[in-house]
N, C-alpha and C positions, 0 to 999 in steps of 0.2 A: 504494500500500500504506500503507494510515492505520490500521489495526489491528496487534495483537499475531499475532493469528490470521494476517492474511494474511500478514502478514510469516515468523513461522514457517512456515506453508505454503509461501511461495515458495522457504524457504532449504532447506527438504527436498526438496524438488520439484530446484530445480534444482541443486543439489549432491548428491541421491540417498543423503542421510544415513543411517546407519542407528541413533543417537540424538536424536533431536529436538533443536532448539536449546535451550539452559539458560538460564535467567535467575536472575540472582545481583542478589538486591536489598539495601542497607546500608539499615539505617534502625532510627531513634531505638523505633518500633512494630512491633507485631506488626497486622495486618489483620486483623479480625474473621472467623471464619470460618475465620481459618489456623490447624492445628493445631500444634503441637513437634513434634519429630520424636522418632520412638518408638523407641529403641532407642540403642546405644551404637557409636561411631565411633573406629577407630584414629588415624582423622585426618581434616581437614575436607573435605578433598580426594574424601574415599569421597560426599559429600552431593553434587557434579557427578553422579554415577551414579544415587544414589537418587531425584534431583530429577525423572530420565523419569518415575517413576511418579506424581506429582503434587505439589502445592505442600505446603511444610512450613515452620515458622520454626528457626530454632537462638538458641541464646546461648552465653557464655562457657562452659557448664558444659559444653554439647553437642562442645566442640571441645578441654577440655582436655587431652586425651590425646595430642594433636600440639603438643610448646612450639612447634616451628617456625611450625604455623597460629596461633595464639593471636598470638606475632609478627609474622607477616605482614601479619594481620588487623587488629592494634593492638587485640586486644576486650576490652570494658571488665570490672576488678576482677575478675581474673585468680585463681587461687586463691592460695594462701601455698607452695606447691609449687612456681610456675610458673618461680621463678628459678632456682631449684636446678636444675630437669630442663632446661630453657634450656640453662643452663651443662655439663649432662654431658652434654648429644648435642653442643654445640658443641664442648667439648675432645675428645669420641671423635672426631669428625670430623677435628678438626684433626692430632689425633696420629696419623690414617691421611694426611694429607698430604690430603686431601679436600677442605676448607673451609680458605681463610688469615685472618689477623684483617682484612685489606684487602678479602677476600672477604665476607667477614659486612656490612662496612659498604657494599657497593654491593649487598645486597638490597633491594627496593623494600619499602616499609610504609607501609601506609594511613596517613595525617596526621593522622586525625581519627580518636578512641576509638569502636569498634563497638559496639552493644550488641545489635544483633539482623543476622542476615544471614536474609533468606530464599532459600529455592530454588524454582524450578519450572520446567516444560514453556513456555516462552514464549508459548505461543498460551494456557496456563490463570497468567501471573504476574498476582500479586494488585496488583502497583506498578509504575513505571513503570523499566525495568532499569540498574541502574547501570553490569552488563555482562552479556554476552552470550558463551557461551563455545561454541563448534563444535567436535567431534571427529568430526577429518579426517584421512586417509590424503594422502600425496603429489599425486595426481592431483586431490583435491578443491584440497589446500592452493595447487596453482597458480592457480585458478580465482580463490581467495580473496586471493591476493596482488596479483593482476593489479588486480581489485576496492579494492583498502587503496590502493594505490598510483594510484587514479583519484580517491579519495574523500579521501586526506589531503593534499596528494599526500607521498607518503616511502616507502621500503622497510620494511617493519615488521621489528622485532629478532626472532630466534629467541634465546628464552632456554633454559637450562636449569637445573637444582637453584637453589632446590626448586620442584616446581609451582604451589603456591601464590600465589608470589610475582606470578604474571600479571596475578592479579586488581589487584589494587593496582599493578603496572605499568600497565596500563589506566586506570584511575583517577587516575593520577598526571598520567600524560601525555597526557590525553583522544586517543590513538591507540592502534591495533589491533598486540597482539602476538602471538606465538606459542611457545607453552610446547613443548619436546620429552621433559616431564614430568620424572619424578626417578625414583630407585630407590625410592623410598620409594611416588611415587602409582604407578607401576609392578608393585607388590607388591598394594597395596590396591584398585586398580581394574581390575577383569574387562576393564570397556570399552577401555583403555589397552595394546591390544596391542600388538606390535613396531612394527607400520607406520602406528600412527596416535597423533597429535599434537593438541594442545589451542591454539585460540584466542579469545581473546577478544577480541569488541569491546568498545567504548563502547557505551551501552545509548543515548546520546543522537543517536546516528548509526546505528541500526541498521538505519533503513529506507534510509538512501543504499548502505549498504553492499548490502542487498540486492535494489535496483533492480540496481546493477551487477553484481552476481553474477548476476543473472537473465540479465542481457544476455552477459555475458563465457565463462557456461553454453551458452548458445544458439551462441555463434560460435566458443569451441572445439572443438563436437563436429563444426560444418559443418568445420574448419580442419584437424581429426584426418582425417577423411575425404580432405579432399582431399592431404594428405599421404601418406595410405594407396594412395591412386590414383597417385602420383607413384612410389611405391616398386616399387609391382607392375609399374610398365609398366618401369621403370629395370632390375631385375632381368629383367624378359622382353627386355632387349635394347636397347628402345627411350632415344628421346632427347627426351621432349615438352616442348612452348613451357608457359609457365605458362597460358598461352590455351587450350593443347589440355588442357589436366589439370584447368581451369575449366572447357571445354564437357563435359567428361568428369563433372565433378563435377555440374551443371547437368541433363544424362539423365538 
């Protein structure tokens, strides 16, 4: 898998996604041919959503409405606003016991000033992805952990509040996270339902990641199966050798 496309292809295919994978590209340009994106955002987190539909650019203006994103993102010449509203979701927060000051300081943020974030369908990104973000339910996320943990090798962190922050976790640590999103991307994103969860990779490992996921796809469902065949004959009575529940599996 040396393409964008295949690569996309295989992560649908065999994780059975029902968003396409996202590509979140940081960079100094906009790609010719990429247009802004048209319309106005509670927060930057809602542009994962919009990006199925096809490639678009953002800037600082596109995402001021979330201090939080604007933060996370580190995106450059921020408005004259940005501190003030910063500081009144961070003290609401805080005065509901939500966010501590120790907490604010172990969010992750990009090291380096953003000036453009693009978004898109992986198989249509205009550049080459800085990360790669999959929404997945529990059963996918096994598949993909199994995967992270072949290709880094390490357990990946499940983060939470705020979503955003994965991105730049990813970035930071050239290793695969997983976001279990915020109240906030929870509120704004349709896709973001009870049972499913945000990850993202490194856009620079993407294709190791889903060599293994193709394979680890393929031997969970043979491995579901033959677990399923253990249980049915367990409950009818029986007491089978792992031999017999493999030649059983094998017919």
């Amino acid at each position: 898998m040396n393409s964008y496309p295949d690569i996309a292809g295989a992560l649908e295919k065999s994780l059975n996604l029902f968003l396409p994978p996202i590509s979140v590209c940081i960079s100094d340009e906009v790609p010719e041919g990429v247009p802004d994106y048209d319309g106005r955002a509670p927060a930057g987190c809602l542009f994962w959503q919009e990006a199925a539909k096809g490639p678009f650019a953002t800037r600082t203006s596109h995402h001021e409405l979330c201090a939080i994103g604007v933060h996370t993102h580190h995106m450059a010449d921020p408005p004259a606003s940005y501190e003030g509203e910063l500081g009144d979701v961070l003290k609401t927060m805080a005065g509901m016991d939500y966010v501590r000051e120790q907490d604010v300081l172990e969010i992750p943020v990009l090291e380096n000033e953003t000036r453009h974030v693009i978004y898109a369908p992986l198989d249509k990104t205009p550049l080459e992805p800085t990360v790669v973000l999959l929404f997945a339910h529990a059963r996918q996320s096994l598949i993909i952990t199994e995967a992270v943990q072949q290709v880094e090798p390490a357990v990946p962190p499940a983060m939470g509040r705020p979503a955003c922050a994965v991105v730049p976790r990813a970035v930071r640590t050239g290793r695969a996270a997983l976001s279990l999103g915020c109240c906030g991307a929870r509120a704004y994103l349709d896709s973001l339902t009870d049972d499913v969860a945000i990850w993202a990779l490194p856009g620079d490992k993407v294709n190791l990641y889903a060599a293994r996921i193709d394979i680890l796809a393929r031997a969970n469902a043979v491995l579901g199966e033959f677990h399923s065949l253990r249980r049915n004959d367990v409950e009818a009575g029986l007491e089978p050798t792992i031999a017999e529940s493999l030649s059983r599996l094998g017919s």
